[in-house]
C-alpha positions as CSV (number, residue, x, y, z in Angstrom):
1,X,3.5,17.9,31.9
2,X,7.0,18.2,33.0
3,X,8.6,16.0,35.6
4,X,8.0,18.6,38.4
5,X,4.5,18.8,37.6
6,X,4.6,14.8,37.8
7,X,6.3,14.4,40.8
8,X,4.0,17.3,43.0
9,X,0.9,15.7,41.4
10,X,2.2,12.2,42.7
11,X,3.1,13.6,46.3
12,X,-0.5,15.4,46.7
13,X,-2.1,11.9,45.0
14,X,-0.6,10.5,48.2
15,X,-1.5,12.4,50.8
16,X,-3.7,9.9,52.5
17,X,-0.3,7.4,53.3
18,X,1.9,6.9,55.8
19,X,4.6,10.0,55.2
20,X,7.4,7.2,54.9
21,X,5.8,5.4,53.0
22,X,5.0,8.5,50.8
23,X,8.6,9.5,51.1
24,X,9.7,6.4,50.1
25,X,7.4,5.8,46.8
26,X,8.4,9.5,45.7
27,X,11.9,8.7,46.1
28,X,11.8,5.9,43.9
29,X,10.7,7.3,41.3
30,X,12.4,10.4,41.5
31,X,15.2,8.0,40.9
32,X,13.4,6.4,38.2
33,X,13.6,9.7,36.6
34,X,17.6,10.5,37.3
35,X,18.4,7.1,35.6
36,X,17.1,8.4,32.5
37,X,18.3,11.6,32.1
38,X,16.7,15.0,31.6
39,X,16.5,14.3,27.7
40,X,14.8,11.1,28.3
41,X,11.7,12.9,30.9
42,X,9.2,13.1,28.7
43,X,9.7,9.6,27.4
44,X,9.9,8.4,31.0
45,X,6.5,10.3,31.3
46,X,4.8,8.3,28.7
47,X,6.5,5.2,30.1
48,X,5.2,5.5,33.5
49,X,1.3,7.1,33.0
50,X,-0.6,9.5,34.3
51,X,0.3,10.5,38.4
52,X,-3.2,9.2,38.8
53,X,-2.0,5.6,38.0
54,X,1.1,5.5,39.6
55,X,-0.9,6.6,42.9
56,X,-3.3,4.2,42.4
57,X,-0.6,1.3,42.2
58,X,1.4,3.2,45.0
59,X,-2.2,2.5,47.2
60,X,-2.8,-1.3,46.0
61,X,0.4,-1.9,47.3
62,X,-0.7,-1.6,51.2
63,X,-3.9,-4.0,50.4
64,X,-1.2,-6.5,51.6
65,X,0.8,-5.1,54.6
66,X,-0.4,-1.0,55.1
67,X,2.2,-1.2,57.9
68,X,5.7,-2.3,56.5
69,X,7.5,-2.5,53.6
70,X,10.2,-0.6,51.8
71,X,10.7,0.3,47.9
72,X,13.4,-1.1,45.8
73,X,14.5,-0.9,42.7
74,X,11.6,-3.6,41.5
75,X,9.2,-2.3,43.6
76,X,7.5,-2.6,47.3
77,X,8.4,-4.9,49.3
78,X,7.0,-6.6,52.4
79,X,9.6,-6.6,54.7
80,X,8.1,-9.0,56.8
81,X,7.6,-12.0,54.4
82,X,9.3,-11.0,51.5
83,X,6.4,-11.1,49.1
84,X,6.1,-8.5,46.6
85,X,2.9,-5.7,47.1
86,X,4.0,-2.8,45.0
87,X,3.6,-3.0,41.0
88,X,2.5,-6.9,41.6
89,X,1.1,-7.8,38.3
90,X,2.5,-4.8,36.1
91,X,5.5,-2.8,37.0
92,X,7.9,-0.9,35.1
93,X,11.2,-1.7,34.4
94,X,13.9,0.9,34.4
95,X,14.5,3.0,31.9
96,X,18.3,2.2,31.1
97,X,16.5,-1.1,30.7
98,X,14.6,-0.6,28.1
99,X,17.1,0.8,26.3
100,X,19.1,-1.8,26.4
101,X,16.3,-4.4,25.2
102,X,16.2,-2.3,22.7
103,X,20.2,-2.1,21.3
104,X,19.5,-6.0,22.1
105,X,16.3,-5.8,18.9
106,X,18.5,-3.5,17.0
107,X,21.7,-5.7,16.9
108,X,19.2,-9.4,16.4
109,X,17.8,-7.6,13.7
110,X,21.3,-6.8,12.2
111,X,22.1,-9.9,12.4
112,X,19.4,-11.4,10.9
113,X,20.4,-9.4,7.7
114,X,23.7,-10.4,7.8
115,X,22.7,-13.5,7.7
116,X,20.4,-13.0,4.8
117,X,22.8,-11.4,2.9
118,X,25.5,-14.4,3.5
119,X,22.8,-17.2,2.2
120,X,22.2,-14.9,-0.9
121,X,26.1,-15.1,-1.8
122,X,26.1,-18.5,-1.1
123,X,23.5,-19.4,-2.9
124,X,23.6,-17.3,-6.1
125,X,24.8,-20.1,-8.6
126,X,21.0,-21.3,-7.9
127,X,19.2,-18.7,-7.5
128,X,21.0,-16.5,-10.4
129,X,20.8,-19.5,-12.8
130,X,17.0,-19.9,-12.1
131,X,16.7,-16.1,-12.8
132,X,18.3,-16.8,-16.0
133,X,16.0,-19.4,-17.5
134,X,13.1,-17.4,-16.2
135,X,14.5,-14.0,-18.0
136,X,15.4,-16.6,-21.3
137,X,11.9,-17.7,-20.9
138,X,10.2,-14.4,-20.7
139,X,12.6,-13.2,-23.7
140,X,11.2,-15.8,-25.9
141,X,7.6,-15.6,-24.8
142,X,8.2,-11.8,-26.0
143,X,9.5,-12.5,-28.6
144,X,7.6,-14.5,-29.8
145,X,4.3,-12.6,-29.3
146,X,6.1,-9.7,-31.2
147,X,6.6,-12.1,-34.1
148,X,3.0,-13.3,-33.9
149,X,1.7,-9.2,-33.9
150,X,4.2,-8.3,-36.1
151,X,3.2,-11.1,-38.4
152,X,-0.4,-10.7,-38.6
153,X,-0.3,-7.0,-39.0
154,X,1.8,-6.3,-41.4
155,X,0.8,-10.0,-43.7
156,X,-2.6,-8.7,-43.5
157,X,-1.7,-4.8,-44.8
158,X,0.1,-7.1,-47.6
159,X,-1.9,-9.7,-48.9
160,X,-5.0,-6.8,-48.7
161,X,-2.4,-4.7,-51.0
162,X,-1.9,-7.7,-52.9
163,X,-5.7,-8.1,-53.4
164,X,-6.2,-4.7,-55.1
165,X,-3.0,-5.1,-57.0
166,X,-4.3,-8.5,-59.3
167,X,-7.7,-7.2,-58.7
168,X,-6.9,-4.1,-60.6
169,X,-4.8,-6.6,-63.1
170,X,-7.6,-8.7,-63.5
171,X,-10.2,-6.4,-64.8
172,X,-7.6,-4.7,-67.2
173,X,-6.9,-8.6,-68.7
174,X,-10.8,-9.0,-69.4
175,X,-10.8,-7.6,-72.2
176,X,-7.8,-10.1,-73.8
177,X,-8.8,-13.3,-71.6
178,X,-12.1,-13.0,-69.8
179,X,-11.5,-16.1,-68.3
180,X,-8.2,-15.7,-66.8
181,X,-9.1,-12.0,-65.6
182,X,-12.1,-13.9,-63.5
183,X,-10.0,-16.4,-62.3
184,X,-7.7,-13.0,-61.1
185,X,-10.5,-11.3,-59.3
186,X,-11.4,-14.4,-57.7
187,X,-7.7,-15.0,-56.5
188,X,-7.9,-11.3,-55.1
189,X,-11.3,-12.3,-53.5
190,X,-9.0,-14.7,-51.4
191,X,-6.0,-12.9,-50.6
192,X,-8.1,-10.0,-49.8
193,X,-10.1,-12.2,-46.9
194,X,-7.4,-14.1,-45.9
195,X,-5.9,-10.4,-45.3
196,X,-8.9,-9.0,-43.4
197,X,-8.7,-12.2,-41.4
198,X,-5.1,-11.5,-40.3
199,X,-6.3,-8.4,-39.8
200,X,-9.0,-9.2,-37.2
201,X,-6.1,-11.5,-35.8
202,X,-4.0,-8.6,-35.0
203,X,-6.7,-6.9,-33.2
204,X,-7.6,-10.0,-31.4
205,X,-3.9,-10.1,-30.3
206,X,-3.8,-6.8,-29.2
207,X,-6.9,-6.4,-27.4
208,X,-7.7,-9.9,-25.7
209,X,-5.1,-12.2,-26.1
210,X,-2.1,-10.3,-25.0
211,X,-3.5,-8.5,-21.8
212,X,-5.1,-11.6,-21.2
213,X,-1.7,-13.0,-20.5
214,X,0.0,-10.1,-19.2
215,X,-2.7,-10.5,-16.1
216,X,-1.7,-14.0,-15.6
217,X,2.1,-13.5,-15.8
218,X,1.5,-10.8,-12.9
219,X,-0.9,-12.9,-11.0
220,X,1.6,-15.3,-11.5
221,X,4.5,-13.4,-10.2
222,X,2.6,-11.9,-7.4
223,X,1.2,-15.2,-6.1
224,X,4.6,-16.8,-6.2
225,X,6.6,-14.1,-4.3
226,X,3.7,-12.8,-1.9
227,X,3.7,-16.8,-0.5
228,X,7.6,-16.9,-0.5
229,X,7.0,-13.6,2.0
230,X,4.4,-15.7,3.7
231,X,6.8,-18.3,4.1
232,X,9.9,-16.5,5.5
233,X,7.3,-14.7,8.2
């Protein structure tokens, strides 16, 4: 629907007034229609309804005074009392208007962020030396769980190495020193258990302990910065 088609479905919704009054309420918002533009009709369209509405509105107006009254740019008018008839409880505000309020949200909200930005610089030597002890923290956490995998891994391919080494040392001694070649295999016994522990270590690490705490380091995180976003709404 163009605004034409609005404005001749209006006039025919609004037969059954008084022809001034008719005049008057189609003038007014043929107006409302020049003060936005011809690229702005369709939003004006939107704005305003269906023709149905308007007429309807147009029609609750003479509830109060059928006889008198005159249209404005904020609506009917009794000209006999001066109280309001027309668009009472909801009427539209020009389109220019609306515009406006909106530059008005655009520039707040530009300045908001130039104030956001401002507290940021001014506050860096806090907030950047916090980050730094939190990034030093994570570093050594990191580090240190590295060392720990790191550790067990390659201690336990070692001291099972180890193991088969003296065991393999024991049994060829036997046969000059039975008792020290027992006392070798059961020193390999040891390493080689104490190397399968390590072992199971590592996949402990791997598998439990270090997604474990990657979940709570980003529940963590998330908690911390999704109620900082709570806050500053």
């Amino acid at each position: 629907m163009n605004r034409r088609e609005f404005m001749d479905q209006l006039g025919r919704l609004l037969y059954d007034i008084p022809a001034k009054d008719r005049e008057d309420a189609l003038a007014y918002y043929e107006g409302y229609f020049d003060d936005a533009g011809v690229e702005n009709e369709a939003a004006v369209i939107r704005e305003l309804g269906s023709p149905g509405r308007i007429a309807a509105e147009v029609k609750a107006g003479f509830d109060f005074n059928p006889e008198g009254g005159e249209y404005t740019d904020t609506g009917y008018h009794n000209t006999e009392d001066g109280s309001e008839s027309f668009h009472k409880n909801q009427k539209p505000v020009r389109y220019g208007q609306n515009r406006q309020q909106h530059k008005t949200k655009k520039m707040d909200s530009g300045v908001k962020t130039l104030l956001l930005i401002g507290l940021a610089v001014i506050t860096f030597p806090i907030w950047g030396s916090l980050l730094g002890v939190i990034g030093t923290l994570i570093l050594g956490i990191l580090g240190t769980i590295l060392g720990l995998v790191a550790g067990t891994l390659f201690g336990g391919i070692g001291l099972i190495i180890g193991s088969i080494a003296l065991a393999v040392f024991a049994i060829s001694s036997m046969t000059a020193s039975l008792s020290l070649g027992i006392a070798g295999l059961g020193l390999a016994m040891i390493l080689l258990a104490i190397g399968l522990l390590l072992l199971v270590g590592f996949g402990w690490l791997v598998t439990k302990a270090i997604p474990a705490l990657v979940r709570f380091l980003v529940d963590l995180f998330h908690r911390v910065f999704h109620r900082n976003r709570e806050e500053a709404a």
